[in-house]
N, C-alpha and C positions, 0 to 999 in steps of 0.2 A: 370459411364459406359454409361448414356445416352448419353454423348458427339456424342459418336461412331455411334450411331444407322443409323445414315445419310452416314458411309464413305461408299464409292466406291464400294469397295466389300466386303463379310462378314468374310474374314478372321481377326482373334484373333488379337486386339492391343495390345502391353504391355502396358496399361493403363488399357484394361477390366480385365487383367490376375491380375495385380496388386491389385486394387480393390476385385478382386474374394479373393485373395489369404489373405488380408487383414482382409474379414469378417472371414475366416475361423481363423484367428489368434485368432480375438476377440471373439469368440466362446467357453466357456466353457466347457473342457472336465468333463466329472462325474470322480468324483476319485476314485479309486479299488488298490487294494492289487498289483496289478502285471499290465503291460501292459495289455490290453486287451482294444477289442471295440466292441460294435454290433450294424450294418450296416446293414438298409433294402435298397435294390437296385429294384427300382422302374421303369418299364419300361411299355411305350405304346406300346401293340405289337398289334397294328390295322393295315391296310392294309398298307399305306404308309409307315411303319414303317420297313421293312422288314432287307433291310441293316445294320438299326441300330441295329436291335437284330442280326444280324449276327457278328456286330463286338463286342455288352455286350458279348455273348459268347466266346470270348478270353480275354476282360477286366476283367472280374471278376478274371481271374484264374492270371489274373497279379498281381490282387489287393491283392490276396494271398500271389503270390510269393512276394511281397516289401514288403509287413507287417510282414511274418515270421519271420524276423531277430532280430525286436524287443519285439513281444509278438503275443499274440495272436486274429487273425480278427474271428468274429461270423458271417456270412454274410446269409440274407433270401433273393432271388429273388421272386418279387410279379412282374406279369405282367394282362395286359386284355388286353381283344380281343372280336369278333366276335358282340353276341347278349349275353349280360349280364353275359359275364365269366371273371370271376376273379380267378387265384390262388395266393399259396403262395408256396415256397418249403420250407420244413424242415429247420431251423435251421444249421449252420453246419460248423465246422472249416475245411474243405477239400473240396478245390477245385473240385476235383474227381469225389464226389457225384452229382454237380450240370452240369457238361460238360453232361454226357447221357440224362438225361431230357432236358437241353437248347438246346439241338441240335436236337431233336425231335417236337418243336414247329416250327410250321409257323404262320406268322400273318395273320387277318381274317378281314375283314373289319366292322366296328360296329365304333357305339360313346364313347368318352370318357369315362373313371370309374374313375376318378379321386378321386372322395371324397371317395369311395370303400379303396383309396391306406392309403387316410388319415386315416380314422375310423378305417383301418387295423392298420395303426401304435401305434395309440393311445390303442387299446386293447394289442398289444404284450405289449407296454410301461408298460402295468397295473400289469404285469404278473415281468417282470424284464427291466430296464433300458434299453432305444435305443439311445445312441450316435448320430446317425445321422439319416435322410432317404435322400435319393438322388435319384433324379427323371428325367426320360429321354424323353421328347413329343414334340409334335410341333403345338397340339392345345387344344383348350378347350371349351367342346360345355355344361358345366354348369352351373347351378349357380355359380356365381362368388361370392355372400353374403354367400353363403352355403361351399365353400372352403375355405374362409377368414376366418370364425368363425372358424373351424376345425382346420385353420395353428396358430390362436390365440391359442388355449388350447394349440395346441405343445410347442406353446409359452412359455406358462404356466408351461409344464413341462418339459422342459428344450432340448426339440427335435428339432435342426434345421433341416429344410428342405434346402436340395441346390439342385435347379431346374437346368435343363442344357434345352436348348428348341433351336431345331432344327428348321430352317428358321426365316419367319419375321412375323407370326401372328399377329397383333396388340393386338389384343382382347385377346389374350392366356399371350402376354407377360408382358401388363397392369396389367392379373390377378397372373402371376405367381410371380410378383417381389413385388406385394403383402401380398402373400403368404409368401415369401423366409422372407420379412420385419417382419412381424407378429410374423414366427416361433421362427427368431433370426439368419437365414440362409442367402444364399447368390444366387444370379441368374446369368446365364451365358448364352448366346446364340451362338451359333455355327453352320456350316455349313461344307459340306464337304473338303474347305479348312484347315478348323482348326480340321479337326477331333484328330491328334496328340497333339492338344491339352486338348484338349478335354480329351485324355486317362490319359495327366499328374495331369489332374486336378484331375480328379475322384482318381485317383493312391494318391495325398495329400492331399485328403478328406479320406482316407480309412485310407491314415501312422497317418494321426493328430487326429483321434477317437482313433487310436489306442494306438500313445506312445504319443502325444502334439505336439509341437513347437520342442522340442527338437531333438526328432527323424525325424521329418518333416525335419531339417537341416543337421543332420546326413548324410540323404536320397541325401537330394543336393550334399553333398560334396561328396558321396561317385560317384554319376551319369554324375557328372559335367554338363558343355553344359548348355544348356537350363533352365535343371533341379535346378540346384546351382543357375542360377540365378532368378529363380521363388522362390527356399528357402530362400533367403539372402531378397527378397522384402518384407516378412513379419515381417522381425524383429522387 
């Protein structure tokens, strides 16, 4: 994907998608009795960010709806903001639940919490298995040794992270695809050209925790377009 980082403008090549769509292939799902997956969905809601949480507030409920058909998505919204606020929301198989809270948030201007998203992941993990965590920012104002260590243990047990990172940071995107490498995850950058990309991907990050590869294709065949040919690239 570094190829990319110099073209013209910042819309999605089918070379970054491909590559994206690749790590997630080679990505281990945990095995379980039934489909199922649990997805922490990780977002910066500091001030710049505003839009972006405007539009997770209809992705997530997407990410429901495409998942339902094959089993079942567990999904926790963790966001920060302001001067040292970190949540998490409840656990939860319904979209429902999480629309009235995400729409009552605005974003606040403060610094990064990143290693907060990490050390959050890692204690849910301790309790029961996370599939993935998926993370939405566009910068990174800390330790970079102190994040890398944290995406190493994910590493360790078996959590990728897939960073998505809006604009061109240098510094954020050196450490995030560090991060993504460490975990076992995948990095992707994006801009408000690519934002529809942007939602496919998260949408086959969400179907591939939940059923694999298989349903991942399913999903293609059944949405055609675009969609079918981002499934058919992982095979």
């Amino acid at each position: 994907m570094a190829k990319n980082l110099d073209k013209k403008n910042d819309e999605a090549s089918g070379s970054d998608v491909e590559a994206f769509l690749n790590k997630v292939r080679l990505t281990p799902k945990a095995a379980s009795g039934s489909a199922s997956g649990r997805l922490i969905f990780a977002i910066d809601a500091t001030a710049s960010r505003q839009p972006t949480w405007d539009n997770a507030c209809h992705i997530q409920r997407e990410m429901f709806d495409e998942t339902s058909t094959i089993g079942t998505l567990s999904l926790q919204i963790t966001f920060f903001r302001g001067f040292n606020e970190f949540q998490a929301t409840p656990w939860t198989t319904n979209s429902k639940s999480l629309t009235g809270p995400m729409s009552r948030v605005s974003c606040l201007g403060g610094h990064t919490q990143i290693e907060k998203v990490l050390s959050h992941t890692l204690k849910q993990a301790s309790d029961k298995p996370v599939n993935a965590l998926v993370y939405v920012g566009d910068c990174m104002e800390e330790s970079a040794d102190a994040l890398c260590h944290l995406a190493g243990q994910m590493g360790v047990q078996g959590i990728p992270a897939f960073i998505f990172q809006e604009g061109r940071d240098p510094t954020a995107e050196n450490c995030f695809r560090q991060m993504t490498k460490l975990s076992g995850g995948a990095f992707f950058r994006f801009d408000t050209n690519s934002a529809s990309t942007l939602k496919t991907l998260l949408k086959a990050v969400a179907i591939y925790a939940v059923g694999g590869q298989k349903a991942l294709t399913k999903y293609g065949n059944k949405m055609g377009g675009e969609t079918l040919l981002l499934a058919r690239q992982i095979k």
